[in-house]
C-alpha positions as CSV (number, residue, x, y, z in Angstrom):
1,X,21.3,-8.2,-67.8
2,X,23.3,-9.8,-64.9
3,X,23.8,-6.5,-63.2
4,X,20.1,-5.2,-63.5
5,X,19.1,-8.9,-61.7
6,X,22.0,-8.6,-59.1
7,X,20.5,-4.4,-58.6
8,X,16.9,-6.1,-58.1
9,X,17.8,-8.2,-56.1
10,X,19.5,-5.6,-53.6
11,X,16.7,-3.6,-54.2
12,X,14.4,-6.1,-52.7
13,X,16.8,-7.1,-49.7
14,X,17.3,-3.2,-48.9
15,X,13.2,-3.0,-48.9
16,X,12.9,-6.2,-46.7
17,X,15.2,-5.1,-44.1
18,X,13.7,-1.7,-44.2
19,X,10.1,-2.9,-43.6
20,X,11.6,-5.5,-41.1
21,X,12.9,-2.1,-39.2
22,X,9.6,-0.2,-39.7
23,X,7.2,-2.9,-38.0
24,X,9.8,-4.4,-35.4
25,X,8.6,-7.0,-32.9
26,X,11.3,-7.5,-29.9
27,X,11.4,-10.0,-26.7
28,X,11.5,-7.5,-23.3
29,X,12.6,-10.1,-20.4
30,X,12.9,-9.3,-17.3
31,X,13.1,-11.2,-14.2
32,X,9.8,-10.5,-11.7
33,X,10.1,-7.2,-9.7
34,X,7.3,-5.6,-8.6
35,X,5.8,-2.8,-9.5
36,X,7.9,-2.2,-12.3
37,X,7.4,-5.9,-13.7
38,X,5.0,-8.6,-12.5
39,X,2.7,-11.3,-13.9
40,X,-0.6,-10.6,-14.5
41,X,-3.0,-13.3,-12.2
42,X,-5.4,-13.0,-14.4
43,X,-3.9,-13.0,-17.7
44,X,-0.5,-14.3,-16.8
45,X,1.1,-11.7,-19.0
46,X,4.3,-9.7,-17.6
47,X,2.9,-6.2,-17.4
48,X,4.0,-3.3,-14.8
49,X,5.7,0.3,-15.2
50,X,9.2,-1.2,-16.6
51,X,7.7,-2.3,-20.0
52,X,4.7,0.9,-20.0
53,X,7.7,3.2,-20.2
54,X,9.8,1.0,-22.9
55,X,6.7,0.7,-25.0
56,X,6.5,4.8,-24.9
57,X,10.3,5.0,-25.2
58,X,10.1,3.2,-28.4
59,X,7.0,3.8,-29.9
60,X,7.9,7.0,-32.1
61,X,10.6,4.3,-34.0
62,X,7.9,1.7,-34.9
63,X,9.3,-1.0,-32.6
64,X,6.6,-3.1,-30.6
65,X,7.7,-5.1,-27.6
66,X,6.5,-8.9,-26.3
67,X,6.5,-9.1,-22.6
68,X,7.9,-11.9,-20.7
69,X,9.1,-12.2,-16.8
70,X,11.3,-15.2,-15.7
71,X,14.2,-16.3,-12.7
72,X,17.1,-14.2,-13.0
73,X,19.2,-16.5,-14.4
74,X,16.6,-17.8,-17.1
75,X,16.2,-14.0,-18.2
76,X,20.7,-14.2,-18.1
77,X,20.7,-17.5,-20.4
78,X,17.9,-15.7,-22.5
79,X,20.3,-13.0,-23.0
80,X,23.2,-15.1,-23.6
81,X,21.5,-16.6,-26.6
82,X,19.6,-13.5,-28.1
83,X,16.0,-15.2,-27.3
84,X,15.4,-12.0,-25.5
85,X,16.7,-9.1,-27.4
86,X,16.0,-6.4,-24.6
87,X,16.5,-6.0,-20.6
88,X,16.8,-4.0,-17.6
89,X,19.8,-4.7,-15.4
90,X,22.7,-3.0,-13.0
91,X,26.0,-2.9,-15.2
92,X,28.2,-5.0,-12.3
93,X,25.6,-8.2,-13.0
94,X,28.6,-11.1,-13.5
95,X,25.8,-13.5,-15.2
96,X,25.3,-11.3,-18.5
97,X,29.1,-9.4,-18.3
98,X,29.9,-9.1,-22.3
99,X,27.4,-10.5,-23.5
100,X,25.0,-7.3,-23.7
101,X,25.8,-3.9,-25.0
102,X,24.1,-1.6,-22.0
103,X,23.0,1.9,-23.0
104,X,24.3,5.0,-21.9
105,X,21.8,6.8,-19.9
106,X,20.1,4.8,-17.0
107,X,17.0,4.0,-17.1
108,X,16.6,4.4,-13.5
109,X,18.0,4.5,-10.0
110,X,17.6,1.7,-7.6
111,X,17.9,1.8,-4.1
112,X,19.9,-1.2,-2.3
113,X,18.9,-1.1,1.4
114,X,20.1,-4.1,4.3
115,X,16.6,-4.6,6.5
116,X,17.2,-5.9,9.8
117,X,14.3,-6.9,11.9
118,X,14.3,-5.1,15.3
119,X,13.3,-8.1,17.2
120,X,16.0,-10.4,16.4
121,X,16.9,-11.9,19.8
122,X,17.7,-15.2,18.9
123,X,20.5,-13.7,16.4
124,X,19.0,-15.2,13.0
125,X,22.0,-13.9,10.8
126,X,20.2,-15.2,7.8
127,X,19.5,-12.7,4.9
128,X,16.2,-13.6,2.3
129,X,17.2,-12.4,-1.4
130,X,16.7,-13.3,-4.6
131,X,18.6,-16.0,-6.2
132,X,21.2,-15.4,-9.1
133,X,21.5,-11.2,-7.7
134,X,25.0,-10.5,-7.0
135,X,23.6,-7.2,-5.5
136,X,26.9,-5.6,-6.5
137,X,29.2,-7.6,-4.5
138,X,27.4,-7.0,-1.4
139,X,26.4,-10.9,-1.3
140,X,30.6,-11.6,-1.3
141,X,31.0,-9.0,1.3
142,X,28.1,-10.0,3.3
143,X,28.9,-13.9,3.2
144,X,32.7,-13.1,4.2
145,X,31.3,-11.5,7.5
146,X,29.3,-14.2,8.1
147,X,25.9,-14.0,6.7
148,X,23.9,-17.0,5.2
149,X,22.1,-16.3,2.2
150,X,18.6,-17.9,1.9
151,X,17.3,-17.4,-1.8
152,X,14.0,-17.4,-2.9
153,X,12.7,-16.9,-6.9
154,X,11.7,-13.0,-6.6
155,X,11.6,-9.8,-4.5
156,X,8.1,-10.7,-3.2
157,X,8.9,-13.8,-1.5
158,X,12.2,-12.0,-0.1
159,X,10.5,-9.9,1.3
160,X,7.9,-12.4,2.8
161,X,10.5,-14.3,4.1
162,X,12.0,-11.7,6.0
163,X,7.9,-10.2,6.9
164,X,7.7,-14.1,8.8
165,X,10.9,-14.0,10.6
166,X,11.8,-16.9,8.7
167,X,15.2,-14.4,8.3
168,X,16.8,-12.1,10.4
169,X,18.0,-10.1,7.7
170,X,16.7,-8.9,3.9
171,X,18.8,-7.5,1.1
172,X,16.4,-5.9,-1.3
173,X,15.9,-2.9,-3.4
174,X,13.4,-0.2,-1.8
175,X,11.0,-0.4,-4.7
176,X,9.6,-3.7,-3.6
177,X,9.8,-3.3,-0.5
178,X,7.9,-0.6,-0.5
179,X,5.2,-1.8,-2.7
180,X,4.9,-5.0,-0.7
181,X,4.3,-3.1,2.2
182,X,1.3,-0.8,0.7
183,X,0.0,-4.0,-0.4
184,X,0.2,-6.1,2.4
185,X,-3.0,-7.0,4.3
186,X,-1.3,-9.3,7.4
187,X,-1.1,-6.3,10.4
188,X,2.0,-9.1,11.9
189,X,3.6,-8.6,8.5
190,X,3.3,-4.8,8.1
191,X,4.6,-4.4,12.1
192,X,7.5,-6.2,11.4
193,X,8.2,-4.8,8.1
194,X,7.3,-1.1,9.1
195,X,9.9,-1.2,12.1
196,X,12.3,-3.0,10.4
197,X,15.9,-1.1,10.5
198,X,17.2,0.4,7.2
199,X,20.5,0.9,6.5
200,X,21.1,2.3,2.9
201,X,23.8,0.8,0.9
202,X,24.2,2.4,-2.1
203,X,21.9,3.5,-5.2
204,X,22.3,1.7,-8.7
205,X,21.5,3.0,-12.1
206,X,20.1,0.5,-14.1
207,X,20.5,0.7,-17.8
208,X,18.7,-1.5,-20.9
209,X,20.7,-4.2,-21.4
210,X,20.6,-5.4,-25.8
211,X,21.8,-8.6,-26.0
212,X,24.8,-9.1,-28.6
213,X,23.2,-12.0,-29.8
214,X,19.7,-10.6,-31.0
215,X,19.5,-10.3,-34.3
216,X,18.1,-6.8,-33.7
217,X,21.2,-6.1,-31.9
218,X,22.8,-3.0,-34.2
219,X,19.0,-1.6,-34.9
220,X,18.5,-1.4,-30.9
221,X,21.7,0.0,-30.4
222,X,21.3,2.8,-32.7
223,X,18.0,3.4,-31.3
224,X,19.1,3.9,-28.4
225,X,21.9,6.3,-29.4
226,X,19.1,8.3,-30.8
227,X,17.4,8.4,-27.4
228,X,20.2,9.3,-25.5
229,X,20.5,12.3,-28.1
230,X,16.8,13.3,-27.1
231,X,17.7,13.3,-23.8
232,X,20.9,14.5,-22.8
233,X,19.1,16.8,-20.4
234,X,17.6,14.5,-18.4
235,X,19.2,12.2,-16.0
236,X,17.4,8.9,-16.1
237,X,14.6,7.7,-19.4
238,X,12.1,8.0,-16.6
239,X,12.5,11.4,-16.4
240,X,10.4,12.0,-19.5
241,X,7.4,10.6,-18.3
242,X,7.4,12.1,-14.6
């Protein structure tokens, strides 16, 4: 009789934690960088091409994502403590270093490119970014020749900064930059910006970060052990929707 119990009882936990798999909910976080993640003026949801793709990506295994866009190092500490199970991030990012498992293929490839205004006669040597990005050591290297960092909440305002000479100098991915300047209205802005010199530093993979404290931690990681199965001929995830 005791054993038949103890067997039902399994039986119901094994169901449970099946079901729980088949109609998954998780927490996407990222931190506000346009056009693959912004907020929604109207709605104030986080929305953009980041979270379309991961929503596709995941789809076929019956796992549904929440949206939610924050500061770097809010979307770090969220990490840290498993209240957001699933990211997007470079693997050199000190803030979340062993405390996420990262997947294997990237999810993309980001550009890292040092804009220098072409008028800079008064020899501004300050650089806009966004604060809490490490930019893969090239804020260390960059400080130690000299550079003062000004730090603003997201790629947008970097890259306004730098647009109103408030900055010599802008550290910033292309992506944003890019989409700032098709967006941008202000002819001053769109001068400066559009003969501002580029000099390209490097390009980063970015891989989804699970953090090691979500509860959904082993079911993501296996998921995504799956994917990289499906897709061993493709370079990034983006790759299947291009």
């Amino acid at each position: 009789m005791a054993k038949n119990i103890i067997l039902v009882i399994l039986m119901l936990l094994s169901t449970k934690s099946l079901y729980a798999e088949d109609a998954l909910t998780i927490n996407v976080g990222v931190s506000e960088f346009k056009p693959y993640s912004s907020i929604d003026p109207n709605t104030g949801q986080c929305v953009g091409s980041g979270f379309d793709l991961t929503r596709q990506l995941l789809e076929p295994y019956n796992i549904k994502i929440k949206t939610s866009c924050a500061a770097p190092a809010r979307i770090y500490r969220s990490l840290s403590s498993g209240t957001v199970d699933l990211s997007l991030n470079i693997k050199s990012t000190l803030a979340i270093q062993d405390k996420v498992t990262f997947t294997t293929i990237p999810f993309d490839a980001l550009i890292l490119n040092f804009y220098a205004n072409s008028d800079n006669r008064n020899g501004n040597n300050k650089i806009a970014s966004i604060r809490g990005y490490d930019y893969n050591g090239f804020r260390d290297s960059l400080s130690q020749q000299g550079f003062e960092f000004v730090d603003v909440a997201n790629a947008e305002d970097a890259v306004r900064l730098f647009a109103n000479k408030r900055t010599g100098y802008l550290l910033s991915y292309a992506a944003p930059f890019k989409y700032y300047i098709e967006n941008e209205k202000s002819q001053l802005e769109l001068l400066i910006l559009t003969n501002a010199i580029t000099e390209l530093l490097l390009a980063i993979p970015t891989h989804y970060a699970i953090s090691k404290a979500s509860p959904h931690h082993d079911v993501l990681v296996n998921v995504f052990k799956e994917l990289d199965k499906a897709t061993t001929d493709q370079k990034y995830h983006v790759d299947a929707f291009k």
